[in-house]
Biotite code that builds the C-alpha atoms (Angstrom):
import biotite.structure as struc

atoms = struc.array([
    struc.Atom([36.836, 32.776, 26.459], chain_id="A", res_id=1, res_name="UNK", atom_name="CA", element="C"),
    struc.Atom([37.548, 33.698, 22.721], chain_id="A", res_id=2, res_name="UNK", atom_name="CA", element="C"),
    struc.Atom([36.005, 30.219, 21.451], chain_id="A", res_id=3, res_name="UNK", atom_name="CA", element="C"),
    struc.Atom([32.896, 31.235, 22.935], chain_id="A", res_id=4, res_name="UNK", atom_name="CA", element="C"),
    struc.Atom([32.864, 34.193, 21.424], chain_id="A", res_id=5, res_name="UNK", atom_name="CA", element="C"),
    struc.Atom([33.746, 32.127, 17.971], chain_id="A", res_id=6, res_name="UNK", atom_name="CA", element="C"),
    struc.Atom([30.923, 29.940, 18.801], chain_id="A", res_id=7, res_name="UNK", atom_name="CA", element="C"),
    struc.Atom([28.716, 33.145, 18.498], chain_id="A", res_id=8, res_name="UNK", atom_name="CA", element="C"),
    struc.Atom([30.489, 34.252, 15.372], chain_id="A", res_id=9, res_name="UNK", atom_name="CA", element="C"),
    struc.Atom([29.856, 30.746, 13.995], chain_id="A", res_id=10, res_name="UNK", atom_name="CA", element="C"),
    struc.Atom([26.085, 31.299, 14.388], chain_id="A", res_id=11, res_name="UNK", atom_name="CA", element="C"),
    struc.Atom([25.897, 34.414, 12.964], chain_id="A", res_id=12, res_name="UNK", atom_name="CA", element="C"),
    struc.Atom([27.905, 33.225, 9.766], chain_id="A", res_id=13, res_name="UNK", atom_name="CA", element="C"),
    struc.Atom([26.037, 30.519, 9.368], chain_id="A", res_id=14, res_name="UNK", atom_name="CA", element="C"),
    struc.Atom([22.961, 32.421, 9.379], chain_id="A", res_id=15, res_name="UNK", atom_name="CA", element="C"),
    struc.Atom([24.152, 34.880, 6.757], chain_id="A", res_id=16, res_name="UNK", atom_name="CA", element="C"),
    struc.Atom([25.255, 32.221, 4.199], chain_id="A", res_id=17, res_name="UNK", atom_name="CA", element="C"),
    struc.Atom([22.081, 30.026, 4.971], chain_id="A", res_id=18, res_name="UNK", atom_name="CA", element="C"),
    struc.Atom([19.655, 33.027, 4.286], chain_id="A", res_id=19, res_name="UNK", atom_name="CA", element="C"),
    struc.Atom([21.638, 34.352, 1.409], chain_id="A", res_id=20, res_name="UNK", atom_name="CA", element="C"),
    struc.Atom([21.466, 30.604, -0.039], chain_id="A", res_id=21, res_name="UNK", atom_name="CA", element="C"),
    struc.Atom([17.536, 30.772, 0.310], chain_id="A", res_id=22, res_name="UNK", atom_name="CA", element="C"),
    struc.Atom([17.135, 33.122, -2.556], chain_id="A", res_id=23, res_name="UNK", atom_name="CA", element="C"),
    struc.Atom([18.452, 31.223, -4.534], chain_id="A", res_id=24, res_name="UNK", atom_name="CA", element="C"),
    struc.Atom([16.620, 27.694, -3.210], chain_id="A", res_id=25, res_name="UNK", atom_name="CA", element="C"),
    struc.Atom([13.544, 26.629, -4.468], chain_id="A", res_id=26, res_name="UNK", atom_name="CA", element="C"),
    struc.Atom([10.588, 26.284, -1.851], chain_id="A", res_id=27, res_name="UNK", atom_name="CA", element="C"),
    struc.Atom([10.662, 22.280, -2.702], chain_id="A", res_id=28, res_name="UNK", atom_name="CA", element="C"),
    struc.Atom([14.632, 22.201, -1.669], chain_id="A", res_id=29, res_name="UNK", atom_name="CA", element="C"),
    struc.Atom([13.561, 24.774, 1.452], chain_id="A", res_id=30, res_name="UNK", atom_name="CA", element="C"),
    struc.Atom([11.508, 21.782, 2.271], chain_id="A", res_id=31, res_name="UNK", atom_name="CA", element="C"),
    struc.Atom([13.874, 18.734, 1.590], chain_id="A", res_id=32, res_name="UNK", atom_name="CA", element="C"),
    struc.Atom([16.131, 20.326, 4.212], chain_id="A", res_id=33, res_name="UNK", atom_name="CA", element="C"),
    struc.Atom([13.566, 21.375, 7.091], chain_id="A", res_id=34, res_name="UNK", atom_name="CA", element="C"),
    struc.Atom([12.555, 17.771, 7.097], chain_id="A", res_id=35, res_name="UNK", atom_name="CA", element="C"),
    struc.Atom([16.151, 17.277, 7.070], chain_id="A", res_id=36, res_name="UNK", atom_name="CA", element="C"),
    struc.Atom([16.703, 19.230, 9.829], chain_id="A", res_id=37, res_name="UNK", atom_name="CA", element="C"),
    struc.Atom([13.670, 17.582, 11.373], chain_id="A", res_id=38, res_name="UNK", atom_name="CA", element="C"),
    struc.Atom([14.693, 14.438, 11.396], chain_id="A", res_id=39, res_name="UNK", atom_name="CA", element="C"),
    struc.Atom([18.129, 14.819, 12.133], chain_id="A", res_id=40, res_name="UNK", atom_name="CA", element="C"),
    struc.Atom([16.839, 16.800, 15.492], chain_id="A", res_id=41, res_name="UNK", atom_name="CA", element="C"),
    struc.Atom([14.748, 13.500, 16.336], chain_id="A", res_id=42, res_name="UNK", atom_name="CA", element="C"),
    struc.Atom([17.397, 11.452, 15.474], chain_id="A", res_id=43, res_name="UNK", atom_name="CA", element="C"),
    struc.Atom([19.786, 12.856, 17.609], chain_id="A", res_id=44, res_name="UNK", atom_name="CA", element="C"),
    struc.Atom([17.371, 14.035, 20.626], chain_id="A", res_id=45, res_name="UNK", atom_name="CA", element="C"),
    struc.Atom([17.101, 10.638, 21.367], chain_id="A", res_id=46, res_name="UNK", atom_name="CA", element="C"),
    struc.Atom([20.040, 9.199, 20.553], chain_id="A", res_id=47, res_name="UNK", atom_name="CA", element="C"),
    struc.Atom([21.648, 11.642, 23.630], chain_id="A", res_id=48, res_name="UNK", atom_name="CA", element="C"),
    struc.Atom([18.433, 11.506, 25.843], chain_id="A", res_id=49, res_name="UNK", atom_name="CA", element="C"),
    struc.Atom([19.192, 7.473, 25.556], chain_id="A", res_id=50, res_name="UNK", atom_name="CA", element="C"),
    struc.Atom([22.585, 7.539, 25.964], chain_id="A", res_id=51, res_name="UNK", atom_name="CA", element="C"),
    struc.Atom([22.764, 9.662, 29.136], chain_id="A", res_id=52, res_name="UNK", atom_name="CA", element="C"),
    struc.Atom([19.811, 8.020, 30.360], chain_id="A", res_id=53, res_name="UNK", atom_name="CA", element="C"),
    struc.Atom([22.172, 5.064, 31.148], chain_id="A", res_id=54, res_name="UNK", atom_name="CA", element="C"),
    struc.Atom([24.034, 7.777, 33.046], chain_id="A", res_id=55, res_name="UNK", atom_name="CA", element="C"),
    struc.Atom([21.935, 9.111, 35.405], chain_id="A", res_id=56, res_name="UNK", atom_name="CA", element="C"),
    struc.Atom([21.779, 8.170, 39.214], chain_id="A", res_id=57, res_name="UNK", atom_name="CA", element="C"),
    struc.Atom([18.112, 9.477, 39.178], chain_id="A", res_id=58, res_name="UNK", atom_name="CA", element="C"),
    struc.Atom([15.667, 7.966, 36.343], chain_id="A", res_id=59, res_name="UNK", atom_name="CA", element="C"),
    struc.Atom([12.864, 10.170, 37.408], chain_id="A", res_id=60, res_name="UNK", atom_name="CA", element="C"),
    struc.Atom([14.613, 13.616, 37.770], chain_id="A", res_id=61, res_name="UNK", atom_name="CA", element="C"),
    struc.Atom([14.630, 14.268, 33.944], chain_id="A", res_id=62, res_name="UNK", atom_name="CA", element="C"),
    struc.Atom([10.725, 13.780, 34.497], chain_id="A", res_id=63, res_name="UNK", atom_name="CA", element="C"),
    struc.Atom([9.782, 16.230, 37.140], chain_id="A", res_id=64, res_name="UNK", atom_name="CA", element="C"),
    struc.Atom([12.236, 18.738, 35.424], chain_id="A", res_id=65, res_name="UNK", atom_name="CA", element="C"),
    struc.Atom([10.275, 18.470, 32.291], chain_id="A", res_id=66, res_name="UNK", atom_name="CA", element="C"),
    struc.Atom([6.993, 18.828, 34.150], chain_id="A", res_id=67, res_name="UNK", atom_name="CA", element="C"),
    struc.Atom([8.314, 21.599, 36.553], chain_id="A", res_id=68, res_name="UNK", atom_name="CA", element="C"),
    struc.Atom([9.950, 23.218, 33.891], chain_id="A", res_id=69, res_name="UNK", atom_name="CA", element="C"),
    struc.Atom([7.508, 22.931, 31.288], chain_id="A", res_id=70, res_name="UNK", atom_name="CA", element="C"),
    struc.Atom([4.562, 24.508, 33.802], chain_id="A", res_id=71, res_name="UNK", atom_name="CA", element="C"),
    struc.Atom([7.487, 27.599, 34.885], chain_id="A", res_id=72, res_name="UNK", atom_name="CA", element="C"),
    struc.Atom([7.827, 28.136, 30.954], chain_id="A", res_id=73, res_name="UNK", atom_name="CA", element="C"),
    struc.Atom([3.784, 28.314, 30.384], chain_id="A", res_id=74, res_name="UNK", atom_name="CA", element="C"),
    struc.Atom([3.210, 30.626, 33.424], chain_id="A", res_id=75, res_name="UNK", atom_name="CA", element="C"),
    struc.Atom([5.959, 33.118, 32.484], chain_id="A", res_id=76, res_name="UNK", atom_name="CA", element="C"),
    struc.Atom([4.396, 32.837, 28.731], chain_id="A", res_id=77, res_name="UNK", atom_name="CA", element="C"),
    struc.Atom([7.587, 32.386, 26.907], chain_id="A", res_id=78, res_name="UNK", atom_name="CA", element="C"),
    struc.Atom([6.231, 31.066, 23.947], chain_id="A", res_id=79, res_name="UNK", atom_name="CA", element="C"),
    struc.Atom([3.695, 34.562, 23.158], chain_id="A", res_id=80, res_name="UNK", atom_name="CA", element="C"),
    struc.Atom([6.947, 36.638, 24.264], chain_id="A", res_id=81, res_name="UNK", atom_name="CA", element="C"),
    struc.Atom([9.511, 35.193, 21.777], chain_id="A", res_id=82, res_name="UNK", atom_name="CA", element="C"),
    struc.Atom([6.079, 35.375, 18.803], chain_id="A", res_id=83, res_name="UNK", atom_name="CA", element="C"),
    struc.Atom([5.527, 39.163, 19.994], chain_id="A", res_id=84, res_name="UNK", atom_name="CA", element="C"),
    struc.Atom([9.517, 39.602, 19.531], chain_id="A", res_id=85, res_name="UNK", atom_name="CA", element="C"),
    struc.Atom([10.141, 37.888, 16.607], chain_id="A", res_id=86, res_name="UNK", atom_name="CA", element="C"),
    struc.Atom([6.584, 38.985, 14.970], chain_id="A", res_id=87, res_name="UNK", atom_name="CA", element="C"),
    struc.Atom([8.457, 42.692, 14.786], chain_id="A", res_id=88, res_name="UNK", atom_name="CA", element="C"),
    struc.Atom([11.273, 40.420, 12.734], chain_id="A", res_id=89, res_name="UNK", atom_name="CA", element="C"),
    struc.Atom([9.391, 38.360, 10.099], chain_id="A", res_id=90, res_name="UNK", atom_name="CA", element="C"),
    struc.Atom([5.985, 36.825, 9.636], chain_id="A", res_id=91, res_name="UNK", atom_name="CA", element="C"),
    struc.Atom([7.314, 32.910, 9.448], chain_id="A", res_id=92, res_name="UNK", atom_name="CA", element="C"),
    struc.Atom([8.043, 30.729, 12.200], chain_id="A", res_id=93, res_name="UNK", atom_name="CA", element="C"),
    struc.Atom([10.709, 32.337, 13.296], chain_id="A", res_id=94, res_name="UNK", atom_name="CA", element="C"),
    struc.Atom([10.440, 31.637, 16.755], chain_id="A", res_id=95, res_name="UNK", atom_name="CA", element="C"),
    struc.Atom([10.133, 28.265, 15.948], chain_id="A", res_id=96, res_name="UNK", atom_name="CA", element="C"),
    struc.Atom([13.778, 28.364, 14.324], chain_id="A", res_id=97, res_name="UNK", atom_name="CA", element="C"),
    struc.Atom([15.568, 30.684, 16.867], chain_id="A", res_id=98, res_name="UNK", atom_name="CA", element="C"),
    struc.Atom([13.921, 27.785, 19.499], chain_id="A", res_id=99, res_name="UNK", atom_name="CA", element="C"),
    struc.Atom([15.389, 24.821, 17.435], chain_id="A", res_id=100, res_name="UNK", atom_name="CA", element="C"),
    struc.Atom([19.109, 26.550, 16.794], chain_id="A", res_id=101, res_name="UNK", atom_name="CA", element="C"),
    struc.Atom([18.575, 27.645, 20.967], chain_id="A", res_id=102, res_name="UNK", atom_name="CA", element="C"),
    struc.Atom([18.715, 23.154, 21.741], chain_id="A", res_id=103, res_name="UNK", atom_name="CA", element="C"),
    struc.Atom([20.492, 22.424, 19.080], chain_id="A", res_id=104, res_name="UNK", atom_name="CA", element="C"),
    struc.Atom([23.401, 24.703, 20.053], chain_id="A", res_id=105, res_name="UNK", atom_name="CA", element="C"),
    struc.Atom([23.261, 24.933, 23.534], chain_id="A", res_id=106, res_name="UNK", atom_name="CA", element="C"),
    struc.Atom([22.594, 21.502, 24.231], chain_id="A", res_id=107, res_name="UNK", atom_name="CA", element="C"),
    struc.Atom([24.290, 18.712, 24.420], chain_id="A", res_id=108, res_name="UNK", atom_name="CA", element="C"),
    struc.Atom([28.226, 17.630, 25.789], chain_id="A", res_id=109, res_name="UNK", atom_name="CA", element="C"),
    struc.Atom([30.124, 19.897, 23.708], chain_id="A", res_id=110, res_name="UNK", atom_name="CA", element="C"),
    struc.Atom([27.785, 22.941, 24.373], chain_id="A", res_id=111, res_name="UNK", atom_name="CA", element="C"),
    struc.Atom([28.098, 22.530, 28.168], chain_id="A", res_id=112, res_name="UNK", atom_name="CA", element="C"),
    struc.Atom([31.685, 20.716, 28.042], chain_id="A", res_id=113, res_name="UNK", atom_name="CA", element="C"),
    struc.Atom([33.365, 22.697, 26.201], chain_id="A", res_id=114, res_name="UNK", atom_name="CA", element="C"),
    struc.Atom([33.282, 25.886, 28.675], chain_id="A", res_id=115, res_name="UNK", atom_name="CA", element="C"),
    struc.Atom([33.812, 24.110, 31.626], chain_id="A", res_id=116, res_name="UNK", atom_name="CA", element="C"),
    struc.Atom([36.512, 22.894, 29.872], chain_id="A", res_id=117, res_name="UNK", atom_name="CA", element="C"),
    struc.Atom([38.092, 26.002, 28.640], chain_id="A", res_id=118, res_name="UNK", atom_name="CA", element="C"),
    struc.Atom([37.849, 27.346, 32.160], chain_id="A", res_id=119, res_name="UNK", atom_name="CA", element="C"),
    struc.Atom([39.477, 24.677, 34.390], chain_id="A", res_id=120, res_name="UNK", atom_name="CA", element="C"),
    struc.Atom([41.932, 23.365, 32.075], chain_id="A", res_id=121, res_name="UNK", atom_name="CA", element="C"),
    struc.Atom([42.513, 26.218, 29.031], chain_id="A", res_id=122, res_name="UNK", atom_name="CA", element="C"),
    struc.Atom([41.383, 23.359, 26.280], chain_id="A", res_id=123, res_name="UNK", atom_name="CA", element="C"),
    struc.Atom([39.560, 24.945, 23.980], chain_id="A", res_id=124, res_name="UNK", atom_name="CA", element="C"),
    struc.Atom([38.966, 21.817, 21.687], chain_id="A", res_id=125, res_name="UNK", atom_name="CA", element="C"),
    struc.Atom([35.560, 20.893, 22.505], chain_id="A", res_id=126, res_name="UNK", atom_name="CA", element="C"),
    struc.Atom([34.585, 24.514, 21.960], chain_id="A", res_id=127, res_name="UNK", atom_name="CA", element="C"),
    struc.Atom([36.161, 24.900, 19.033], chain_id="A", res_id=128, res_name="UNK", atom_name="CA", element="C"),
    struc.Atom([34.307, 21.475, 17.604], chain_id="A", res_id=129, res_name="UNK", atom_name="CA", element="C"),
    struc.Atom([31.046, 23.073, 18.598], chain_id="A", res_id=130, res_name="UNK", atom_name="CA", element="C"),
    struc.Atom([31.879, 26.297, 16.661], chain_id="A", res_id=131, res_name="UNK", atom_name="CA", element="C"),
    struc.Atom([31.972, 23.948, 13.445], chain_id="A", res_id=132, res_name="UNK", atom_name="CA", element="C"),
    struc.Atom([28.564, 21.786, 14.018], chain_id="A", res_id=133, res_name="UNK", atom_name="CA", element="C"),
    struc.Atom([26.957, 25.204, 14.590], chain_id="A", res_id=134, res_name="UNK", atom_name="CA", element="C"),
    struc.Atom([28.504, 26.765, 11.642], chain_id="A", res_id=135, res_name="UNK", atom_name="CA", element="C"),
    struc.Atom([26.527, 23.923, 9.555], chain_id="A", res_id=136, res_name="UNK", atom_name="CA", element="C"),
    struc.Atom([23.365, 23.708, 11.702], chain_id="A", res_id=137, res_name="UNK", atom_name="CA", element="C"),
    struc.Atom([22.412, 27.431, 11.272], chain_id="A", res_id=138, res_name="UNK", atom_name="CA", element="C"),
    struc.Atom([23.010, 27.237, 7.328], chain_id="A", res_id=139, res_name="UNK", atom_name="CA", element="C"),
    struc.Atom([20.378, 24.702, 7.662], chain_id="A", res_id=140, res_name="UNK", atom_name="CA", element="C"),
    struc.Atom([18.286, 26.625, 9.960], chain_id="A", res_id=141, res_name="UNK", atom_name="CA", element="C"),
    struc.Atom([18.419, 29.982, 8.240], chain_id="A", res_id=142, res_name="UNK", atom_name="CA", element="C"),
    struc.Atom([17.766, 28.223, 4.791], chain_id="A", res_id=143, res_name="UNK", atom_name="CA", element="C"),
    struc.Atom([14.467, 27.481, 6.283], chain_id="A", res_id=144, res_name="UNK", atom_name="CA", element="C"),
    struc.Atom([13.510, 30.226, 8.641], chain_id="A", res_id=145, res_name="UNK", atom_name="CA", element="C"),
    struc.Atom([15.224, 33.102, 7.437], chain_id="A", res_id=146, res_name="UNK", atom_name="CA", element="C"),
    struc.Atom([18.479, 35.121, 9.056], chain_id="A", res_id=147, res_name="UNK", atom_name="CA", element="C"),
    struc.Atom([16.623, 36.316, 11.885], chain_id="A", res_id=148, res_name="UNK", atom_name="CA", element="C"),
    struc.Atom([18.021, 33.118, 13.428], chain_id="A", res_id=149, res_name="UNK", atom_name="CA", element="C"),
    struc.Atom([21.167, 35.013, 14.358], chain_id="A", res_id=150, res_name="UNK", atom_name="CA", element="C"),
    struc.Atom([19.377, 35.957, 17.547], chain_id="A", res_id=151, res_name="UNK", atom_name="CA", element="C"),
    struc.Atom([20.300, 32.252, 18.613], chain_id="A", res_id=152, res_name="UNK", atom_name="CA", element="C"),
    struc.Atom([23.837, 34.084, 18.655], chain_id="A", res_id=153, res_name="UNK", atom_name="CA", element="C"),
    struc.Atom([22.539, 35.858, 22.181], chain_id="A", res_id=154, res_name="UNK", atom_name="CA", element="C"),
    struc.Atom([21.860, 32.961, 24.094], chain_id="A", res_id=155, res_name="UNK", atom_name="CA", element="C"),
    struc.Atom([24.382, 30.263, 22.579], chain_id="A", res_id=156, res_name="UNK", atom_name="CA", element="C"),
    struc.Atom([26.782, 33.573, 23.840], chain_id="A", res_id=157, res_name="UNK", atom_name="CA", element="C"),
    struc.Atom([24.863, 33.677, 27.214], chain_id="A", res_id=158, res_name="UNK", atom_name="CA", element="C"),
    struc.Atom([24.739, 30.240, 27.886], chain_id="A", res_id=159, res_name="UNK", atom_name="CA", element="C"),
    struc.Atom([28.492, 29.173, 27.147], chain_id="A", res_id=160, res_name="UNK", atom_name="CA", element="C"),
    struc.Atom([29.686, 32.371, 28.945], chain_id="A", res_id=161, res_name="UNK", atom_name="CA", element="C"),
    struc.Atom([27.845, 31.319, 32.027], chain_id="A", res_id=162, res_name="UNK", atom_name="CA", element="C"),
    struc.Atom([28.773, 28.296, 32.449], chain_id="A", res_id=163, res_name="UNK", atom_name="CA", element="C"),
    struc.Atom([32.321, 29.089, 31.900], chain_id="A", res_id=164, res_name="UNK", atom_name="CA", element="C"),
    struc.Atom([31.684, 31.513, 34.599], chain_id="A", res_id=165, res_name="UNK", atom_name="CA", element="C"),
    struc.Atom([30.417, 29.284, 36.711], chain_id="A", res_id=166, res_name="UNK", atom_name="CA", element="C"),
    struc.Atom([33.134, 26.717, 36.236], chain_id="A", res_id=167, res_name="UNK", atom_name="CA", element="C"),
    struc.Atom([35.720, 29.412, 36.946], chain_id="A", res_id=168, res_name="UNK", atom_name="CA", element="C"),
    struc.Atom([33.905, 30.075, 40.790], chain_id="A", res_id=169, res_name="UNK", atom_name="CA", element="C"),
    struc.Atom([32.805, 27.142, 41.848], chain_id="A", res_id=170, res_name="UNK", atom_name="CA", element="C"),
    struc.Atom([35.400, 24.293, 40.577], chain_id="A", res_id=171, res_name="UNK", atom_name="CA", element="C"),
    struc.Atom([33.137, 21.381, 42.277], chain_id="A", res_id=172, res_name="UNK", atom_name="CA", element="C"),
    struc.Atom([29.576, 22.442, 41.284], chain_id="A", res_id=173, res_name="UNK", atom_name="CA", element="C"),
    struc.Atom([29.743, 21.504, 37.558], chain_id="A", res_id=174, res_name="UNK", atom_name="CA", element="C"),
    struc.Atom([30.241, 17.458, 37.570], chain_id="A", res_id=175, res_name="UNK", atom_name="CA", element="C"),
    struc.Atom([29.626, 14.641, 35.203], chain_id="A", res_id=176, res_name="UNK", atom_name="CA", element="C"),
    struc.Atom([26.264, 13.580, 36.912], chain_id="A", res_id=177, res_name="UNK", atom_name="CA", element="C"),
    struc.Atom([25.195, 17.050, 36.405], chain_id="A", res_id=178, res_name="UNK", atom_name="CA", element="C"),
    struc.Atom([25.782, 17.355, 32.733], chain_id="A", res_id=179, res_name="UNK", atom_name="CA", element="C"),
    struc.Atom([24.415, 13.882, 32.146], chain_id="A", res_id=180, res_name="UNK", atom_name="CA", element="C"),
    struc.Atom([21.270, 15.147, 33.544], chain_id="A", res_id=181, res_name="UNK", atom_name="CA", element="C"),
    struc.Atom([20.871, 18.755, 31.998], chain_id="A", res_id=182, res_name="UNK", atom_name="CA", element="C"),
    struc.Atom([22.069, 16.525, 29.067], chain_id="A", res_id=183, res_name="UNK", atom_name="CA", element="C"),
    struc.Atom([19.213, 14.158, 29.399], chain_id="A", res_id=184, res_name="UNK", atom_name="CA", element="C"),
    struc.Atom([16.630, 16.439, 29.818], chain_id="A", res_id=185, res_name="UNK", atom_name="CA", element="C"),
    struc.Atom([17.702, 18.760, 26.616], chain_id="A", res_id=186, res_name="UNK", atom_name="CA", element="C"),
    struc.Atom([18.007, 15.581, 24.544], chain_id="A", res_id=187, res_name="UNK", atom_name="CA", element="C"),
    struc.Atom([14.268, 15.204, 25.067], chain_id="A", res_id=188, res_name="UNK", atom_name="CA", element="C"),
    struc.Atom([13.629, 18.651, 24.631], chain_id="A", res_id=189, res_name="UNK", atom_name="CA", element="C"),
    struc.Atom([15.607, 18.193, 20.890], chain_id="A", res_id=190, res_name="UNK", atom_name="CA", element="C"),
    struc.Atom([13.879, 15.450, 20.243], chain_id="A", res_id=191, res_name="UNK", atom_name="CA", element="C"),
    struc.Atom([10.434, 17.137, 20.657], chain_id="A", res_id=192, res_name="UNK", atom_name="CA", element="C"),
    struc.Atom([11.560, 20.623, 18.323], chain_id="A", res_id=193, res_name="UNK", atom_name="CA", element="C"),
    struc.Atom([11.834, 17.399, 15.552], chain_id="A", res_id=194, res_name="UNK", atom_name="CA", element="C"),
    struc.Atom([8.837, 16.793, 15.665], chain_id="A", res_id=195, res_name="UNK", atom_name="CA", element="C"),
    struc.Atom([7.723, 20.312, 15.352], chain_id="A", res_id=196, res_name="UNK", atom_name="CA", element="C"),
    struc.Atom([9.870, 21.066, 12.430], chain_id="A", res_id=197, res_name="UNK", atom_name="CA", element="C"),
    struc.Atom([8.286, 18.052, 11.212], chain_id="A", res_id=198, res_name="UNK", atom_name="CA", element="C"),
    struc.Atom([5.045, 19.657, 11.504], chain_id="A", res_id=199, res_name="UNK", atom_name="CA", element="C"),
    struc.Atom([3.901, 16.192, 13.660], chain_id="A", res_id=200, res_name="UNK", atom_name="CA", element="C"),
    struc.Atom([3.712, 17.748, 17.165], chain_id="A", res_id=201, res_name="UNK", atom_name="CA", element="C"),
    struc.Atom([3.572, 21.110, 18.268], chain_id="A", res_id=202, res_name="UNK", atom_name="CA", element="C"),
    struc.Atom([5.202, 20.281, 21.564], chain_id="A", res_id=203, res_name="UNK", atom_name="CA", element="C"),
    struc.Atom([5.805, 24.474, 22.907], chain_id="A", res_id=204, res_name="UNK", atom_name="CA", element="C"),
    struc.Atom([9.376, 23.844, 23.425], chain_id="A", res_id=205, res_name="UNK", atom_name="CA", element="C"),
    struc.Atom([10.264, 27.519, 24.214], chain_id="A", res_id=206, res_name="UNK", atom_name="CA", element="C"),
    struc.Atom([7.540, 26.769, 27.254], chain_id="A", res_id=207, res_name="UNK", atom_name="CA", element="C"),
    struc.Atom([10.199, 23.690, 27.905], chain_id="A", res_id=208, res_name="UNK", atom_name="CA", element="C"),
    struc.Atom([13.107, 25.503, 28.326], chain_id="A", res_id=209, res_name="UNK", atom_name="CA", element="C"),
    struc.Atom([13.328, 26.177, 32.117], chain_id="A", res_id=210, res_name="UNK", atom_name="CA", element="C"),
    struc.Atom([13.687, 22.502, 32.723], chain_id="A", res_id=211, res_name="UNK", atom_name="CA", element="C"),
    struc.Atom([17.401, 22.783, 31.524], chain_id="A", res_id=212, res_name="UNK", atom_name="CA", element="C"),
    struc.Atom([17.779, 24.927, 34.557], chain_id="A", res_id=213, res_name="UNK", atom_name="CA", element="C"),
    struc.Atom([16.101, 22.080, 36.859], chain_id="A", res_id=214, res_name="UNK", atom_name="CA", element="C"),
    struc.Atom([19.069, 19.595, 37.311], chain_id="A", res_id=215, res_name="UNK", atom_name="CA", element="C"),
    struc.Atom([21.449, 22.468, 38.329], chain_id="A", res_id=216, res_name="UNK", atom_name="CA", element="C"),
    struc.Atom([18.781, 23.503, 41.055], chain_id="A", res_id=217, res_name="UNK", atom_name="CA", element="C"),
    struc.Atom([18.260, 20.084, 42.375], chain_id="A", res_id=218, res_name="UNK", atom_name="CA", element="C"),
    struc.Atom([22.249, 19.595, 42.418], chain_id="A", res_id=219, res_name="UNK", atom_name="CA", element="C"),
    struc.Atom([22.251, 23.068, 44.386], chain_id="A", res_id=220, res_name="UNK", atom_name="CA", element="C"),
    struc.Atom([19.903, 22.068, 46.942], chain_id="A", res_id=221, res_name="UNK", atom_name="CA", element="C"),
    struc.Atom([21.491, 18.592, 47.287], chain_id="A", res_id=222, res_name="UNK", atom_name="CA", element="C"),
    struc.Atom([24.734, 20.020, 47.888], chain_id="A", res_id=223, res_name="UNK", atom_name="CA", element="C"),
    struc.Atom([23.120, 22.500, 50.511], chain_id="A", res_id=224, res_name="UNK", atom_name="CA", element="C"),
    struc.Atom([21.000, 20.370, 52.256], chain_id="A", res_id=225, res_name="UNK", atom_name="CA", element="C"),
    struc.Atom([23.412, 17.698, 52.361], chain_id="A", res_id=226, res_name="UNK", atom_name="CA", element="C"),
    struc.Atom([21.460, 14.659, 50.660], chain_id="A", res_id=227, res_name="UNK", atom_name="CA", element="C"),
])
């Protein structure tokens, strides 16, 4: 459990530096590395959308959790919560950032490994190697959007700690086709925060988030209904 809470610590430190560095950073260098953030989060959205795509016993699923997901997000209005939130915090595009450093850090085989992991077998390595990406994503981040991208602390805490939770009560629930898929769907999702950093498409992807949440559903009622 104490590499989560490093994980968290990670974020938090990397904010700090990154927003200290951004006094001292030209705007023209501010925007060198948001299109290098943008294009790394393309990059590698579809680099692990495509690779677990090969994966996955169900080619469609990643679809109709998108879709499902996608339409939960827009009805609960996550997107004008997080602005109405973060609008008390600073006037940029903070939510934005806090939504990029949310996929970048929670997503992914490390993010959702590494707990499950930690739990079942007390290795702590996978953790411990998503700790150090994070460190060095929210520098990035934070050089662009400020330090209020510490709040991606809360749910990168959240997230690991229940999954690890999860792993701890139910050893069989948590399996390989399962991660491919949550993996599958959040490599899209990364993919499409790219292109918003990239200021190409505005694709809402705080609305997207409940799809993450759709493969573990449909692996619920699987399991319960027996199919």
């Amino acid at each position: 459990m104490y590499a989560i809470i490093i994980n968290a610590i990670a974020v938090i430190v990397g904010s700090a530096i990154g927003a200290m560095a951004r006094k001292g950073i030209r705007e023209k260098y501010i925007s060198v590395l948001n299109t290098a953030m943008g294009l790394a989060a393309l990059v590698l959205g579809v680099n692990v959308a495509m690779e677990n795509m090969q994966k996955t016993q169900y080619p469609v699923l990643f679809i109709f959790c998108l879709s499902l997901g996608g339409l939960l997000g827009t009805v609960l209005r996550f997107d004008q919560h997080l602005e109405r939130a973060t609008r008390r915090i600073s006037t940029s595009n903070l939510a934005e950032g806090i939504t990029t450093g949310v996929l970048f850090c929670c997503v992914g085989t490390l993010a959702m490994m590494g707990p499950v992991m930690s739990a079942l077998y007390d290795d702590n390595t996978y953790l411990m190697t998503a700790a150090t990406l994070n460190l060095v994503t929210m520098i990035v981040l934070a050089s662009s959007y400020g330090f209020g991208v510490a709040l991606t602390a809360i749910a990168v805490f959240a997230w690991m700690a229940s999954i690890y939770g999860i792993a701890l009560l139910s050893k069989t629930f948590i399996s390989e086709e399962l991660i491919s898929e949550v993996s599958l769907v959040g490599g899209v999702l990364i993919a499409a925060a790219g292109l918003g950093v990239l200021h190409i498409k505005d694709c809402k992807t705080i609305n997207l988030l409940p799809a993450l949440i759709m493969p573990m559903i449909f692996f619920a009622l699987k399991a319960l209904l027996g199919f």
